[in-house]
DOKOLLUM-123968 format. One record per residue (C-alpha): x, y negated, z. Coordinates in steps of 0.2 Angstrom, whole numbers, plus 2048, in hexadecimal, padded with zeros to 3 digits. Each point is the difference from the previous one (the first is absolute). Layout:
BEGIN
XYZ ...
# end
This chain:
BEGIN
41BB02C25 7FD8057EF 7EF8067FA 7FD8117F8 8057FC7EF 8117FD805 80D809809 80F7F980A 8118097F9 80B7F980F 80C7EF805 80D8007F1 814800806 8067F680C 80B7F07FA 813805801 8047ED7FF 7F57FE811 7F57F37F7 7EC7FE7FF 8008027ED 7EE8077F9 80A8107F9 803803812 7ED800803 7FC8087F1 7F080C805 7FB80C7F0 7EC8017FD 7F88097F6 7EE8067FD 7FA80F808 7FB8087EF 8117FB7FA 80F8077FC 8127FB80B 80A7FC7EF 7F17F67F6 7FE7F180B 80A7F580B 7FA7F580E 80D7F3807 7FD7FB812 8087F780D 7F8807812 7FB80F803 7EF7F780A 7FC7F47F0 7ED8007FE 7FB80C7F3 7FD7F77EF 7F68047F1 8098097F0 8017F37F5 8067F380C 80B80C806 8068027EE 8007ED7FA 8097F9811 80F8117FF 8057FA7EC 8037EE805 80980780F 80B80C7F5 8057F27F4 8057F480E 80B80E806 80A8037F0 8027EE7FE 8087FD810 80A80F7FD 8057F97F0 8037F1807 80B80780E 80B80A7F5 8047F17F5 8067F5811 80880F805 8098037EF 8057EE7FF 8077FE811 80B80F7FA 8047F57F4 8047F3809 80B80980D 80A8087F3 8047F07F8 8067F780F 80A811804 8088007F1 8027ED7FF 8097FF810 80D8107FD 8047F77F3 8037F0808 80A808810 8098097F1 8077F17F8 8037F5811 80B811807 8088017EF 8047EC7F9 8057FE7F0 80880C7F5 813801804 80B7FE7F1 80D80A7F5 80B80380F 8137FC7F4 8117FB807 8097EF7FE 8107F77FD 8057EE800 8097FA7F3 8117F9803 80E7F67FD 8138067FE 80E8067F7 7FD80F7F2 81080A7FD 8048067ED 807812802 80580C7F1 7FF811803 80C80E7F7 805814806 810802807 80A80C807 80C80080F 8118017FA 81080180C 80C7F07FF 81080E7FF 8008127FE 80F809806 8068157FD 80B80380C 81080A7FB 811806806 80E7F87F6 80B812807 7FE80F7FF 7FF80A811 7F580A80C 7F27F6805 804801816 7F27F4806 7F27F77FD 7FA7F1809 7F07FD7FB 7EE806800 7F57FE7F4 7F67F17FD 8087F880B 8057ED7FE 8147FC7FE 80A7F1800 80E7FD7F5 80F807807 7F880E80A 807810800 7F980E7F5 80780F7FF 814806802 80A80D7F5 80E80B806 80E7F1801 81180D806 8048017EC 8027F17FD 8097FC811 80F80C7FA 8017F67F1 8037F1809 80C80880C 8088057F2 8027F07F6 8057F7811 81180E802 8027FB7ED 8007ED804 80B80680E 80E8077F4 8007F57F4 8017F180C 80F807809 8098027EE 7FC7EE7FC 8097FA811 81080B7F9 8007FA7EE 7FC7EC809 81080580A 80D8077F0 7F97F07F6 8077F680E 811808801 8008007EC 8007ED7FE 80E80080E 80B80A7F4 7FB7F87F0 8067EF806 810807805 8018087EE 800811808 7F18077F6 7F97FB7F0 7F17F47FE 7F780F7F9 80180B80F 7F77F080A 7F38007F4 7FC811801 7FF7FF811 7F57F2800 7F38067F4 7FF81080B 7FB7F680F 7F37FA7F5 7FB8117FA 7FE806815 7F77F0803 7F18067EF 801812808 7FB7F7812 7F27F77F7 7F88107FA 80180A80F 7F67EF809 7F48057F3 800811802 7FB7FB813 7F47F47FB 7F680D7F4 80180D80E 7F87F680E 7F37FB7F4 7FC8107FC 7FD804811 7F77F1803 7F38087F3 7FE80B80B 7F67F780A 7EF7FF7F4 7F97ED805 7F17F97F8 8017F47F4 7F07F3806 7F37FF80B 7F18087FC 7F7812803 8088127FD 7F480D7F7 804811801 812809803 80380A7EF 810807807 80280A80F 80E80280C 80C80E7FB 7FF7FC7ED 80F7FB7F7 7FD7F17F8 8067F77F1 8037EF7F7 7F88067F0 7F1807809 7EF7F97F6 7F47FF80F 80D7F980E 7FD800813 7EE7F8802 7F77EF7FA 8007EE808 7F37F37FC 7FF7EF806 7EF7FC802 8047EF80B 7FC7F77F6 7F88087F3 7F97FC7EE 7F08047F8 8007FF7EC 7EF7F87F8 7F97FC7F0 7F57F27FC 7F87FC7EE 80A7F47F4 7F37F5801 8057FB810 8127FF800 8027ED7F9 7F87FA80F 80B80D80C 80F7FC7F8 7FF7ED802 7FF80080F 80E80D804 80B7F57F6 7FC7F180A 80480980F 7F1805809 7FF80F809 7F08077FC 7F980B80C 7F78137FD 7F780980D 8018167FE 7F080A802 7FC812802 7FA8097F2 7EE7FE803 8037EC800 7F97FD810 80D80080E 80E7F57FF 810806801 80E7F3802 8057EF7F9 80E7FC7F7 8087F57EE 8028007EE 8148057FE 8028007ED 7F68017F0 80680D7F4 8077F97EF 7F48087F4 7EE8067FE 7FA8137FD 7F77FF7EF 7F680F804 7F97F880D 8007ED800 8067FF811 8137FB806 808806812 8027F780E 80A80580F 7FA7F9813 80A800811 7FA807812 8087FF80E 7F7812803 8047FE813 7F480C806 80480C7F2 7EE8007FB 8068017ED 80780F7FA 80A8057F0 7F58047F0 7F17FB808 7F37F97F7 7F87F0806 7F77F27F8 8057EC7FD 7FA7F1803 80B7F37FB 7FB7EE805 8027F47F2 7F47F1806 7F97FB80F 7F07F37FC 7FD7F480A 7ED7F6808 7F680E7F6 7ED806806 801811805 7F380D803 7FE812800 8038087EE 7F080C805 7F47F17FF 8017FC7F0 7F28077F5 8008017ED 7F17FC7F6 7FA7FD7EC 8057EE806 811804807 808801811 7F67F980E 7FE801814 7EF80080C 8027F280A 7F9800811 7F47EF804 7FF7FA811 7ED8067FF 8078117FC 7FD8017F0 80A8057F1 8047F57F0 8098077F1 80F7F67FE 80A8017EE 813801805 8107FC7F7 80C810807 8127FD800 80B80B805 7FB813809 80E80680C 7FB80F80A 7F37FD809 7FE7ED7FD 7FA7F47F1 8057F07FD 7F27F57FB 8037EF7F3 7F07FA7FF 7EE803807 804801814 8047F580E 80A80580E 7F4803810 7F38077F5 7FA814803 7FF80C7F4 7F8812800 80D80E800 7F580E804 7EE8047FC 7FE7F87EE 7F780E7FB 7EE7F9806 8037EE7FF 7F87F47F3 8017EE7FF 7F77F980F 7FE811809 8017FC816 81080A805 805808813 8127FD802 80580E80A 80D7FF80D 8138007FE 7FF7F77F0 80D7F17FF 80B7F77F5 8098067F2 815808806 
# end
């Protein structure tokens, strides 16, 4: 126990940790003349034998030191195996990271293969459809119009009946003309007969040869008044047979302008309604003078070159069909000369003063390298394609471009067939960048 100069304070704090350190044995001392806050006195048991002062004093600095240097030391380990584990943490994220990822994927782009086959040479005009005949339908008598036979827009044949006017008029005419013919026929019997008895009597010298004659030139004069009464008849049944209103071709009525009841006329300006024929039907194009030596050549030689109609907005094909003429001069307001192009127009798809565009075919080019106009790229160097490799990367390959028709591009020099070329997704690529070819993508059409 400790003598009177020193006073015990109490056990310090027990270890939290559990162990048998000396701070958890830590006794305070002090002198009993001494105040609690001067002086410290580090001991380990609460039963140590009482020491003097000063060795108490010189053994607690040493002890003090130790402690901070192992305290030092420990937060140094400590620190560095927080280093440590950090490191390997973050050294195998990163290495899960890059084996669940792989490599970085490319410039996903689609592809075409170029090939081989024939490139056809079309020129392209406006044109308008035009019906092969146009016909006003008009009476050639004037009458009551009785009938009509048709409805509009309907499709007629040539020979069909129209429309019928009020016929009784013109059948009294040729009742009429008939009772004529009748008369005068029955005279030209009796003056056949007297000429008959007159060549009796001038033989026997009874009459003179002048009374004959005279009776011979009026049988002639019955036989002239027979012949215009057969005309007579013949101009009243064709009256009444325009009667009967017929149309003149086959084609399609557009709308009545006459109704039935109305008297109509021969002289009337609008007639009876409007036939086109629009099977078949042609369409009139224009194409620069530039062109026409080549278009004429080989019209001349025979060739029936063929055209193709599209819409207006020149995406939808229409119908097929062949140059029929070349006009014989050219507009010198517009460089341009008229061509006019046959279609069977069977389906009636083309109508009249529709506007269309054509493509006439003046060339077809045979074993050329095709590929998709949309792959080829222009540069400070000229026209050039990205070409895939087979280790999916891109080289920038200079082209010779021939001919561009719609959607595809004839190429003269710089590609083989077989070879793939970028069609979409040139916007990121460079020389040598890896590429993802995404599905779908296939040779050029």
């Amino acid at each position: 126990m400790l003598s009177g100069r020193y006073k015990t304070l109490g056990r310090g704090p027990p270890d939290p940790f559990g162990g048998s350190d000396i701070c958890s044995q830590a006794v305070l001392v002090l002198p009993m003349n001494a105040n609690p806050s001067t002086e410290l006195i580090e001991n380990n048991y609460d039963d140590a034998p009482q020491q003097p002062s000063s060795e108490a004093s010189e053994n607690a600095a040493p002890s003090i030191k130790r402690s901070k240097k192992w305290l030092w030391l420990l937060a140094v380990a400590l620190l560095l195996g927080v280093v440590y584990v950090t490191v390997r943490w973050q050294t195998h994220s990163t290495a899960a990271s890059k084996r669940e990822t792989g490599p970085p994927p490319g410039v996903p782009v689609a592809i075409a293969s170029a090939r081989k086959g024939e490139m056809p040479i079309y020129l392209t005009g406006l044109g308008t459809v035009t019906p092969t005949n146009t016909v006003t339908v008009r009476s050639r008598i004037d009458g009551q119009l009785q009938k009509v036979n048709f409805q509009e827009g309907q499709f007629v044949k040539q020979g069909d009946l129209l429309a019928e006017i009020d016929p009784r008029t013109f059948q009294l005419q040729l009742e009429q003309a008939q009772g004529q013919l009748a008369r005068d026929q029955a005279q030209l019997g009796n003056a056949r007969v007297d000429l008959q008895r007159y060549k009796t009597l001038s033989a026997d010298g009874v009459i003179t040869q002048q009374q004959y004659d005279t009776q011979a030139a009026s049988v002639r004069q019955f036989e002239g008044v027979i012949t215009a009464d057969q005309a007579q008849i013949d101009n009243a049944k064709l009256q009444i047979s325009y009667c009967r209103i017929t149309a003149p071709l086959s084609g399609r009525i557009g709308l009545r302008l006459v109704d039935v009841g109305n008297m109509i006329h021969a002289t009337d300006p609008n007639g009876l309604v409007v036939i086109t024929q629009v099977q078949p039907i042609a369409v009139l194009f224009t194409i620069p003078e530039d062109n026409l030596s080549e278009v004429l050549k080989r019209v001349r030689a025979g060739e029936h070159l063929a055209v193709e109609a599209y819409d207006r907005s020149g995406q939808n094909k229409i119908t097929d069909g062949r140059v029929l003429t070349v006009d014989n001069l050219i507009d010198q307001n517009t460089g341009t000369t008229r061509l006019k192009a046959l279609f069977d127009n069977k389906d009636n798809m083309l109508y009249p003063n529709q506007f269309v565009n054509i493509r006439l075919l003046v060339e077809t080019k045979q074993n050329k390298i095709i590929i998709p106009a949309v792959a080829i790229q222009r540069g400070p160097q000229g026209m050039f394609v990205y070409v895939v490799s087979k280790d999916e990367t891109v080289d920038v390959r200079p082209v010779q471009v021939g001919t561009i028709e719609g959607v595809n591009a004839s190429i003269e020099q710089g590609l083989s067939e077989g070879e793939q070329v970028v069609t979409d997704g040139v916007d990121k690529l460079r020389a040598g960048s890896k590429v993802q070819v995404r599905s779908g993508s296939g040779p050029a059409e």
